[in-house]
C-alpha positions as CSV (number, residue, x, y, z in Angstrom):
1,X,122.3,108.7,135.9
2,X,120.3,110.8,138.2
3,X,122.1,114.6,137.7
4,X,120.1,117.4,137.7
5,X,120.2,119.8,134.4
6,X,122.5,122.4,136.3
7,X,125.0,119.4,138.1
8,X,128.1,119.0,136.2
9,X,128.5,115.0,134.8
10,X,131.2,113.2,137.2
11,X,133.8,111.3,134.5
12,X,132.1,107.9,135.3
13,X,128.5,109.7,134.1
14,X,130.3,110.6,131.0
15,X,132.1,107.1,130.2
16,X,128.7,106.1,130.4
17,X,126.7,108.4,128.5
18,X,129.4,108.1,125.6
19,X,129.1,104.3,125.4
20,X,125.5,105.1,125.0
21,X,126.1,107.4,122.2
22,X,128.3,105.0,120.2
23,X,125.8,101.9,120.6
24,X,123.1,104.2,119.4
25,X,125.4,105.4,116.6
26,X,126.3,101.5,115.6
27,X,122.6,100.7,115.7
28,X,122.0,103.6,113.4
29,X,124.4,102.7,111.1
30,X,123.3,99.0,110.8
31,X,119.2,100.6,110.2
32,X,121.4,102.9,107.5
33,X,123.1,100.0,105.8
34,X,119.6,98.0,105.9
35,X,117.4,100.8,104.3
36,X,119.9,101.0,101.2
37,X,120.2,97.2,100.5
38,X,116.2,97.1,100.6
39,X,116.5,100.4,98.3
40,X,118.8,99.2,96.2
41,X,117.2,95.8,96.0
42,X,113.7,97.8,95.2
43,X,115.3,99.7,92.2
44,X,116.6,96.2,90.5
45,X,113.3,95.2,90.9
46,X,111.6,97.5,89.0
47,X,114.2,98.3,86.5
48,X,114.1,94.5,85.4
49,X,110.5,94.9,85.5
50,X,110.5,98.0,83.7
51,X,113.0,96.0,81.1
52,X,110.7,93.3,80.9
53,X,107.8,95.0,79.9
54,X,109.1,97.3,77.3
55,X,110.5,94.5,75.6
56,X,107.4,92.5,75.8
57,X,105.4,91.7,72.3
58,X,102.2,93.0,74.2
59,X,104.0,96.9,74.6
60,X,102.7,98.9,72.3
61,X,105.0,99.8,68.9
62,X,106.3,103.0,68.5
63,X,105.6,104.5,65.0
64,X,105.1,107.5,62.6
65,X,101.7,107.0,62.3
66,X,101.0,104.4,65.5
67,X,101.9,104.9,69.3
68,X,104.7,107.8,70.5
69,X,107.1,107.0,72.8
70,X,105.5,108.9,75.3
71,X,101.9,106.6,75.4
72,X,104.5,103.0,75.1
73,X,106.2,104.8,78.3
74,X,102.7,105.4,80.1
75,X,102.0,101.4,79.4
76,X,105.5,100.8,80.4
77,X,104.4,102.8,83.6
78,X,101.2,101.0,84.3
79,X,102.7,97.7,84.4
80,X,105.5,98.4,87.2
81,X,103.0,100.7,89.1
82,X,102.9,98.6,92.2
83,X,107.3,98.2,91.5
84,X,107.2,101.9,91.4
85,X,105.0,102.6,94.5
86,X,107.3,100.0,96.5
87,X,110.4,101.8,95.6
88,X,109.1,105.5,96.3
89,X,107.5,104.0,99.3
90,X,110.7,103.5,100.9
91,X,111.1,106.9,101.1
């Protein structure tokens, strides 16, 4: 397709330059579909993990006089870091 920018598209240019369009579109959707499986996938991960290591003996025990919620979260947090950067990586 060899028009100038002022040339008006003959019908066959634009047949053509629409079945470009909708083959970029499909591809696009297909990339679109791809990222979320690998998104969603990503999040299972590290909510299992996340699971995993708050319920672990070695997490430390919330208590009136012991850990707060807030430091057993922070361990919680170091032990999916490299879940967590994976997952916000995707981004």
């Amino acid at each position: 397709m060899t028009t100038g920018a002022y040339e008006p598209l003959t019908p066959i240019d634009v047949e053509r330059r629409q079945r470009q369009l909708l083959n970029e579109l499909t591809r696009a959707g297909v990339a679109l579909i791809q990222a979320c499986n690998l998104e969603v996938d990503a999040k299972h991960e590290l909510d299992r993990a996340t699971r995993k290591a708050m319920l672990s003996g070695k997490a430390p025990r919330v208590a009136r006089d012991g850990f707060t919620a807030a430091e057993r979260d922070a361990w919680v947090g170091e032990q999916v870091a490299d879940l967590q950067f994976d997952y916000t990586g995707l981004f």
